[in-house]
Residue frames relative to the residue before (quaternion, step in Angstrom):
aa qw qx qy qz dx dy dz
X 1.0000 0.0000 0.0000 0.0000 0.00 0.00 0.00
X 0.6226 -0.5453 0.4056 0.3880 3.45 -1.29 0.94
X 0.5503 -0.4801 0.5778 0.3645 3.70 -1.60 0.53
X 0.2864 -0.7044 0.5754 0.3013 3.59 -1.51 -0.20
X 0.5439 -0.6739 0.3490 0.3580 3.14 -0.52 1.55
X 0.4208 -0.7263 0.4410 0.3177 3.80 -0.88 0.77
X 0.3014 -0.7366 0.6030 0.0540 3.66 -1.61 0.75
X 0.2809 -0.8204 0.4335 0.2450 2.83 -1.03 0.73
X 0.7599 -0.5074 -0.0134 0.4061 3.14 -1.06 1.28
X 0.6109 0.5930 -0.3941 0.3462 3.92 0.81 -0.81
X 0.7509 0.5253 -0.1692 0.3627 3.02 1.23 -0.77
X 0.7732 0.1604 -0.2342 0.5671 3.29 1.57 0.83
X 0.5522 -0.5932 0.3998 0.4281 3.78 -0.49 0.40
X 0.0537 0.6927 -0.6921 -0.1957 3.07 -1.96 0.40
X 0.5135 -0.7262 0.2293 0.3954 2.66 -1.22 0.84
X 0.7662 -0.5415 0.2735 0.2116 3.99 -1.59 -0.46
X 0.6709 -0.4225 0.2079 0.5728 3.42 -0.32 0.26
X 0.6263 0.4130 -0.3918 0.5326 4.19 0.93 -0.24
X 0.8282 -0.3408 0.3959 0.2030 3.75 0.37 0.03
X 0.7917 0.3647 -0.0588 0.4866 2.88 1.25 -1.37
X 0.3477 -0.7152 0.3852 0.4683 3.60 -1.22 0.24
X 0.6282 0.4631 -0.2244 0.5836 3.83 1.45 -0.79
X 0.3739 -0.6222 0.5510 0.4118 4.06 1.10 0.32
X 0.6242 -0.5429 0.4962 0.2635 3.13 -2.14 -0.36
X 0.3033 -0.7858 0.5099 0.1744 3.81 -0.97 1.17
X 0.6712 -0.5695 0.4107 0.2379 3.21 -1.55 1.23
X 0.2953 -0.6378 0.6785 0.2133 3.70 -0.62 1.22
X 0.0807 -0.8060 0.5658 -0.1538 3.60 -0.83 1.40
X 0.6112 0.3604 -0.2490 0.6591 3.88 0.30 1.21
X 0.7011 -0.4429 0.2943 0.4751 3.24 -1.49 -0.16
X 0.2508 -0.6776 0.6223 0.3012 4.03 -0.88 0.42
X 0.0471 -0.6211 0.7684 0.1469 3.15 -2.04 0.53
X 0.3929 -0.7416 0.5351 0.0969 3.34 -1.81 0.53
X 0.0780 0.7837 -0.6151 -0.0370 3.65 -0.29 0.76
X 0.3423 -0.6179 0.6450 0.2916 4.03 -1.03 1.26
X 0.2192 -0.6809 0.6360 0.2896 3.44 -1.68 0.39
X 0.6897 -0.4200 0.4428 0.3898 3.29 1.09 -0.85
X 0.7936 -0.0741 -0.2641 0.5431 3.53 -0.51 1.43
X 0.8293 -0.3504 0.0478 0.4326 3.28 0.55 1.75
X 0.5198 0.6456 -0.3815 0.4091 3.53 1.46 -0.55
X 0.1225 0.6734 -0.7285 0.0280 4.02 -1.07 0.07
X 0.3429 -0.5055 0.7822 0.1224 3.33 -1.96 1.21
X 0.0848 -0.4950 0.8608 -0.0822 3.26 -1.92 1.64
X 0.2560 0.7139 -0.6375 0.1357 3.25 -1.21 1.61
X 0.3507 -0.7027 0.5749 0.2297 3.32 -1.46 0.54
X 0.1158 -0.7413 0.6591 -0.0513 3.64 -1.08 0.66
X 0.2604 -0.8637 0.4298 0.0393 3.24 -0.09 1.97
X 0.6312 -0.5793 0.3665 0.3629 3.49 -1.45 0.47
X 0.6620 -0.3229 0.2843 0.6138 4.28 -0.39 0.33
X 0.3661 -0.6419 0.6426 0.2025 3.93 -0.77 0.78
X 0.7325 0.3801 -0.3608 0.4346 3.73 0.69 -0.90
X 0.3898 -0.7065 0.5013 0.3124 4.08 0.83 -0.44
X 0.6254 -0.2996 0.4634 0.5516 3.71 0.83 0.33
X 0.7364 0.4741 -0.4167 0.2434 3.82 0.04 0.26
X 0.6087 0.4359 -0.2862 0.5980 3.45 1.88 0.43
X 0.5745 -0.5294 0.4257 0.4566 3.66 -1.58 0.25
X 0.7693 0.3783 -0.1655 0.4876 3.58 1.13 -0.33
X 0.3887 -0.6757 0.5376 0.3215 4.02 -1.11 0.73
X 0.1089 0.8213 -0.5422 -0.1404 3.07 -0.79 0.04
X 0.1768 -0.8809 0.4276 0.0994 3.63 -0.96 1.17
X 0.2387 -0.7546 0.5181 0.3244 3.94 -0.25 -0.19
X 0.2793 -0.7135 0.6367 0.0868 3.26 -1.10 0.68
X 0.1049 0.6464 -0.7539 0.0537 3.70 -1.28 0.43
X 0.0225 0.8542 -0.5000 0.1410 2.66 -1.40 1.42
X 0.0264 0.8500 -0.5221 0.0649 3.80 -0.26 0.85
X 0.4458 -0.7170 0.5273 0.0954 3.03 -1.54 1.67
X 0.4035 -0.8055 0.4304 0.0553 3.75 -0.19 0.61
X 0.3005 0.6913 -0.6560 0.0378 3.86 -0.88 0.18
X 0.6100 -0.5799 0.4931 0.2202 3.15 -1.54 1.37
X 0.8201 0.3597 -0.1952 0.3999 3.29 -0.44 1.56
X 0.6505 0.6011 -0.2446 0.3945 2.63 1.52 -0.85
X 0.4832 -0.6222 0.5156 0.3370 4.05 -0.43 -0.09
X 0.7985 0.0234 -0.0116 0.6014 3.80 0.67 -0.79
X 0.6905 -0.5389 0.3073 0.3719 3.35 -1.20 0.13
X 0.5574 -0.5923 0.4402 0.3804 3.41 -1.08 0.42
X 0.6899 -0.1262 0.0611 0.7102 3.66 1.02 -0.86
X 0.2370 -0.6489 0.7119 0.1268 3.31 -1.82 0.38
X 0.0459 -0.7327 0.6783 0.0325 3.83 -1.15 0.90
X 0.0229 -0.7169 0.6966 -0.0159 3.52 -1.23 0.27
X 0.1013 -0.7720 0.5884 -0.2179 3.55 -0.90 1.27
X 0.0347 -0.7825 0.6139 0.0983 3.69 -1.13 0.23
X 0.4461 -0.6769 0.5833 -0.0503 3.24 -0.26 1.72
X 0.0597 0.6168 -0.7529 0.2216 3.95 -0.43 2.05
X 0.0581 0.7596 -0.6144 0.2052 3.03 -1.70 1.58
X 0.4946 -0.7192 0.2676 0.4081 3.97 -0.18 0.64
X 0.2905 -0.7150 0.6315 0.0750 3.43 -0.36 1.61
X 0.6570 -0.5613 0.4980 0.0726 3.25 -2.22 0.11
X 0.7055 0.5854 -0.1442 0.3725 3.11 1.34 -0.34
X 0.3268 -0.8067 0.4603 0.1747 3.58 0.10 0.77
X 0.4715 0.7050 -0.4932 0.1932 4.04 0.92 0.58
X 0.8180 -0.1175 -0.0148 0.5628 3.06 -0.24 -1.46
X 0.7190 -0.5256 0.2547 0.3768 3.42 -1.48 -0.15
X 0.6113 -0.3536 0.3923 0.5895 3.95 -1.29 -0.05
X 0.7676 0.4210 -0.3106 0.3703 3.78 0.09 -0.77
X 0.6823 0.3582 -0.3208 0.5507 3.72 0.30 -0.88
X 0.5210 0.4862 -0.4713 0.5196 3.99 0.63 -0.65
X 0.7625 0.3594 -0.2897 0.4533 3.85 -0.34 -1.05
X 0.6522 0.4702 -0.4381 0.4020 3.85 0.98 -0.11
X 0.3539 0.6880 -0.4203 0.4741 3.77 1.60 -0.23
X 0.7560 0.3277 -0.4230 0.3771 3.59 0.72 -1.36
X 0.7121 -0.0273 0.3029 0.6328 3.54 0.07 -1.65
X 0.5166 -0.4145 0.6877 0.2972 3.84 -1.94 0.94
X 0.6871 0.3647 -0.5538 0.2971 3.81 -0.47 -0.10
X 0.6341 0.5453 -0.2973 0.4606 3.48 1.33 -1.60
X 0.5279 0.6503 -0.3530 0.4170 4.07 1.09 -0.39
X 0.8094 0.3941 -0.1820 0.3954 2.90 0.71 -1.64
X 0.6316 0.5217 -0.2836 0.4985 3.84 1.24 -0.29
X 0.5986 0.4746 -0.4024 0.5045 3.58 1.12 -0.56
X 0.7091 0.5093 -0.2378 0.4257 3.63 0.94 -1.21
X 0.6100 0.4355 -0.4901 0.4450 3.51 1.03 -0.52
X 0.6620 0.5887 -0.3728 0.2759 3.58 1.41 -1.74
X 0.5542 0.7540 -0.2278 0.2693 3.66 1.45 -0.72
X 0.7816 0.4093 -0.1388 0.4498 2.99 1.35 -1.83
X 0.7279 0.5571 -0.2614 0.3025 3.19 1.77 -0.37
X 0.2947 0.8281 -0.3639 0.3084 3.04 1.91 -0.39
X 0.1895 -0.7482 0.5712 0.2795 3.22 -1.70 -0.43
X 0.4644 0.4540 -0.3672 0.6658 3.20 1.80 -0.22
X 0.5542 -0.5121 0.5499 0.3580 3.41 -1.43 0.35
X 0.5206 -0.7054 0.2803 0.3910 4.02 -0.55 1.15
X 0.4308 0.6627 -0.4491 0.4166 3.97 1.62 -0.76
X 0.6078 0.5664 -0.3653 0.4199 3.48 0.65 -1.67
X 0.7523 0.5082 -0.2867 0.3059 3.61 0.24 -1.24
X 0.6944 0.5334 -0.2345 0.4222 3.54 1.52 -1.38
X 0.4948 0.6025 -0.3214 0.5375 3.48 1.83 -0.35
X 0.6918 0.4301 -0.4092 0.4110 3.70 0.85 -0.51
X 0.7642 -0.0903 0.3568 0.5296 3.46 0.75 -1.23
X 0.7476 -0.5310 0.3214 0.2364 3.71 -1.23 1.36
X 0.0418 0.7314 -0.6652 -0.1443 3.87 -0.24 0.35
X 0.3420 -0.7213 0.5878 -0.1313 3.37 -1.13 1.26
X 0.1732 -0.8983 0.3665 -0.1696 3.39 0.32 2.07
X 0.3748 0.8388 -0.3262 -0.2223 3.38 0.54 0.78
X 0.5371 -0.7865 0.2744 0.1330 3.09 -1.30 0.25
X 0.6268 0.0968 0.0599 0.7708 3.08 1.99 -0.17
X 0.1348 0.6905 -0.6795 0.2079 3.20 -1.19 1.55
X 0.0170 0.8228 -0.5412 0.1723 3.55 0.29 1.30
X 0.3325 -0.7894 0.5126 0.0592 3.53 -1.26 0.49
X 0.1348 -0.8251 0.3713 0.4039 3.39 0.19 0.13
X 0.6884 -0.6551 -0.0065 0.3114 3.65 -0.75 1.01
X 0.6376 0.5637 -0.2466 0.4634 3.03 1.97 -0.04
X 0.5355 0.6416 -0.2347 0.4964 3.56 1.73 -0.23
X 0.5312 0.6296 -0.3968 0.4049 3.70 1.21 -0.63
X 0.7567 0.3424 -0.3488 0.4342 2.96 -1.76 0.73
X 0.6307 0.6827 -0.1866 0.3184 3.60 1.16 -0.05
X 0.3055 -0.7851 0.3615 0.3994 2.90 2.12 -0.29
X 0.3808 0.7028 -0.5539 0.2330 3.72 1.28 0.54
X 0.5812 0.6640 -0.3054 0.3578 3.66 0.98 -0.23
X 0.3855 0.4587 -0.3483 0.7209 3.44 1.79 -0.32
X 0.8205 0.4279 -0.2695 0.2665 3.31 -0.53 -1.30
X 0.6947 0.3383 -0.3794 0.5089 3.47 1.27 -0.18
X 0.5812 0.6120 -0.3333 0.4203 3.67 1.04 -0.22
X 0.5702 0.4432 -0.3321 0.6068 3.56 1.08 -0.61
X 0.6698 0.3479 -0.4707 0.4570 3.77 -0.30 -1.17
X 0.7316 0.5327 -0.4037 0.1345 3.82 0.16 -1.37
X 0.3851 0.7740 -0.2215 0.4512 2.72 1.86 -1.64
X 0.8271 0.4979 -0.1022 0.2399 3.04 -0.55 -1.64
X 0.8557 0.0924 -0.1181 0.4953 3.23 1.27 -1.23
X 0.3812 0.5526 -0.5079 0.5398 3.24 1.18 1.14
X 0.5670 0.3468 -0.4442 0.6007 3.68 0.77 -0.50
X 0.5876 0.5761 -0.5285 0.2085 3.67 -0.41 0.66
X 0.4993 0.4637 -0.1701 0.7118 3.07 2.37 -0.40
X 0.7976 -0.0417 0.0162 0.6015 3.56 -0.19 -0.58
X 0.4598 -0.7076 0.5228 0.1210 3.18 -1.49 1.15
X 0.1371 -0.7593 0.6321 0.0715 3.97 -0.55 1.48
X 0.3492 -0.7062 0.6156 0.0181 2.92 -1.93 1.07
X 0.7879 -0.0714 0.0994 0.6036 3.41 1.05 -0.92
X 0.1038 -0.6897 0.7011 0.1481 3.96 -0.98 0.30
X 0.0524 -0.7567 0.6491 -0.0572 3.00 -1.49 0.58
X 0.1759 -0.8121 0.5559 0.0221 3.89 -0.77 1.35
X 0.0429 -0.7761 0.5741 0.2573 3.41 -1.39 -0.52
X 0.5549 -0.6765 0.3275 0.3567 2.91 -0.43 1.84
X 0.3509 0.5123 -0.7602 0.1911 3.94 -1.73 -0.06
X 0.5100 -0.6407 0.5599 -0.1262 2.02 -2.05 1.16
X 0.0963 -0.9171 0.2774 0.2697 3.37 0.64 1.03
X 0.4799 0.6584 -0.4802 0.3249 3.90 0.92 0.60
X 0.6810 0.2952 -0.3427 0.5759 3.63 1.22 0.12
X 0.3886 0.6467 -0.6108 0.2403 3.55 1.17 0.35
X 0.9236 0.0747 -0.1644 0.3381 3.62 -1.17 1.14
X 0.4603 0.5894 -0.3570 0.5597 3.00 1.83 0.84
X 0.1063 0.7854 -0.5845 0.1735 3.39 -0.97 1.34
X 0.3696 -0.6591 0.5645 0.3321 3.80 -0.26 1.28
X 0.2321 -0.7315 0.5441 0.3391 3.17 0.02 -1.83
X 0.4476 -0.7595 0.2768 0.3823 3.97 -0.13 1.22
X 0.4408 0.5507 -0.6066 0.3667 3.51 0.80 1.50
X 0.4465 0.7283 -0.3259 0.4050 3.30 1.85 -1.05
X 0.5052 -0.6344 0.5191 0.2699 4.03 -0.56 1.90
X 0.7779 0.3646 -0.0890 0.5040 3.90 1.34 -1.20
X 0.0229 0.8041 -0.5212 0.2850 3.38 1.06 1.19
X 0.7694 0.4128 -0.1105 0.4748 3.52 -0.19 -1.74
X 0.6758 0.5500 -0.3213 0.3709 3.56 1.06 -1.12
X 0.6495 0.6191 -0.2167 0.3846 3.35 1.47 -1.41
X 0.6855 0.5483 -0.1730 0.4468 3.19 1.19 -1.57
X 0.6193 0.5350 -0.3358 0.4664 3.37 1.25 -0.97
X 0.7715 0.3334 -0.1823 0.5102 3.45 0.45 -1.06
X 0.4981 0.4132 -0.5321 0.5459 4.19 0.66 0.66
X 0.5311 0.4995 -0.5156 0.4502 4.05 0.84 -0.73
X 0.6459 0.6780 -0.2682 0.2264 3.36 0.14 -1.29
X 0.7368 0.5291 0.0307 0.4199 2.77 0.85 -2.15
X 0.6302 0.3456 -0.2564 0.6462 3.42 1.35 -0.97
X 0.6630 0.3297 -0.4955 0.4541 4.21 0.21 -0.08
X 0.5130 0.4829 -0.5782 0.4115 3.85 0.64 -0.02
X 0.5302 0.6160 -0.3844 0.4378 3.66 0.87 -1.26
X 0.9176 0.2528 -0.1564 0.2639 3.37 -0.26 -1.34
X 0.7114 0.3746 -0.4254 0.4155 3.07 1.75 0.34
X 0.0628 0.7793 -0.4609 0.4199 3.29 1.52 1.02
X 0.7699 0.3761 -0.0710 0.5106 3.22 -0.18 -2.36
X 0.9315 -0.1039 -0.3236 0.1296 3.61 0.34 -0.30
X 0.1114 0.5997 -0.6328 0.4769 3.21 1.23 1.79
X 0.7698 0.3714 -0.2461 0.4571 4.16 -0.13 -0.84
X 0.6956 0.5892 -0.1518 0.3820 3.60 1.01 -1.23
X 0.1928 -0.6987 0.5894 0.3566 2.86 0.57 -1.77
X 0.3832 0.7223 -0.5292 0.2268 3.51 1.09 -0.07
X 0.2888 0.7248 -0.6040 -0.1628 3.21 -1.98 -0.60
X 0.5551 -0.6833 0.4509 0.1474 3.42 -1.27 0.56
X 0.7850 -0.5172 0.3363 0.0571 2.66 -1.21 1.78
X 0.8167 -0.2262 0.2399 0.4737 3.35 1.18 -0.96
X 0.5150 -0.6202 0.4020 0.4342 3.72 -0.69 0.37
X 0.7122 0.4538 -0.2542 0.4714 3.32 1.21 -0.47
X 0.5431 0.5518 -0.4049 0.4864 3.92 0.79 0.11
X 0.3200 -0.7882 0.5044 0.1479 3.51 -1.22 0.55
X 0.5428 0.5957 -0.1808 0.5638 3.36 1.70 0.04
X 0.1370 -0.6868 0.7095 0.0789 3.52 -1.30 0.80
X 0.0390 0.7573 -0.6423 -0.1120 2.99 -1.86 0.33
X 0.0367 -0.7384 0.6681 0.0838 3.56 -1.18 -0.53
X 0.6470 -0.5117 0.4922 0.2781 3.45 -1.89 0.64
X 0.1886 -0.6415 0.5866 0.4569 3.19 -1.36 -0.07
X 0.6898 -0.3369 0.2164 0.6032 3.68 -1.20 -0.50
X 0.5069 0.5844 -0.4469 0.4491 3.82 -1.44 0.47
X 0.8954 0.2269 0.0912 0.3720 3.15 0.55 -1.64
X 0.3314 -0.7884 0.5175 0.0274 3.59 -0.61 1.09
X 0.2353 -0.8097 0.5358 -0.0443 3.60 -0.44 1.42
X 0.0395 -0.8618 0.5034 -0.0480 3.59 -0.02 1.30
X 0.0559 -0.8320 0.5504 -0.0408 3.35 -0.03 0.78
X 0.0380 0.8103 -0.5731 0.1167 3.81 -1.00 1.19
X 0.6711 -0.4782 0.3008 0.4800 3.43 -1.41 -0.16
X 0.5824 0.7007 -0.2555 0.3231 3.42 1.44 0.02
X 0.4900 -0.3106 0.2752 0.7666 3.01 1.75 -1.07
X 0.6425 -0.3575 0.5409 0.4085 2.86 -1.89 -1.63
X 0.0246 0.6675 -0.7437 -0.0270 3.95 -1.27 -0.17
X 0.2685 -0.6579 0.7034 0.0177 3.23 -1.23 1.13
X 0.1698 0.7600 -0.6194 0.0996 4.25 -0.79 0.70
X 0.4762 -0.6712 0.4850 0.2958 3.39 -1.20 0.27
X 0.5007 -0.6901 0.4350 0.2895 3.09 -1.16 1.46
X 0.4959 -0.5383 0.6285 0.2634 3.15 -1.64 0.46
């Protein structure tokens, strides 16, 4: 794969004195701990429905951080929003999920239009699991700790609410709020190298992931978890349990 054309430094983020480019978010609620092994443990919080029973759908947030004794900041930091079939008969799965954040909109609405089951149908089978942040810190990469915090997290959140499919959109978070603009002499240069940068991204997630996309024209990956069997046609997608 092509190099990305270098930038100069204004023109992308670095990250901060923790490692990170978006720092590290406040576990807020009750914390639980799960060890993965070789000293590492996940402390996360996993909030109550955000909508209270006032949408057709629950939605929770997740924040998560990988740990090592000793360490000053986390090893990694995930963050995720966790949609599942709520009780409430207000607003819809889409306008609800626009209450949280326009990114979490724009993935439910793409995940919606592409479906073939209607997307309610889907939240009735089984937890879809959104994520939204998966960050390394800058010395830990390459380590496969990003699997390693997605399985454990995965794994022991599906013990509470049962997940059928997750589903991401790739970005890169060094051009995240960075824009020359198409006076900028280094327009074409910027744009050229964010393309890049985001197909390394997305063929990361699905070489490591298993992910994959829906279409040349969608902006969003997904994949099953185990259990479940992701079928993807010229129709859309469907998500069913494997046999």
């Amino acid at each position: 794969m092509a190099k990305a054309p270098a930038l100069r430094g204004y023109l992308i983020r670095d990250r901060d004195e923790t490692g990170y480019y978006n720092g590290i978010p406040q576990l807020r609620g009750a914390v639980q701990s799960v060890p993965i092994g070789d000293g590492l443990s996940i402390r996360y919080c996993l909030s109550e429905d955000v909508f209270f029973g006032g949408s057709v759908c629950e939605a929770r947030l997740l924040t998560a951080l990988l740990c090592k004794p000793g360490d000053a900041f986390p090893v990694a930091v995930l963050e995720a929003t966790i949609l599942s079939k709520g009780t409430g008969r207000g607003m819809g799965i889409i306008d609800s999920c626009d209450l949280i954040s326009e990114s979490l909109h724009t993935i439910v609405n793409d995940l919606s239009t592409t479906s073939v089951d209607d997307f309610s149908s889907v939240l009735s089978n089984g937890g879809v699991f959104i994520l939204d942040r998966l960050e390394v810190r800058f010395d830990s990469t390459r380590l496969g700790i990003s699997q390693r915090l997605f399985t454990a997290i995965t794994e022991s959140v599906s013990r509470s609410i049962e997940l059928c499919l997750y589903a991401l959109q790739p970005f890169p978070l060094q051009y995240e709020y960075c824009d020359p603009g198409s006076e900028s002499p280094e327009y074409e240069t910027f744009w050229a190298a964010f393309c890049l940068d985001k197909e390394k991204l997305s063929n990361y997630y699905c070489y490591q992931f298993g992910c994959k996309s829906v279409s040349p024209y969608t902006r969003f990956l997904m994949s099953a978890f185990n259990g479940w069997k992701l079928s993807i046609n010229r129709l859309g997608w469907s998500v069913f349990i494997s046999e």
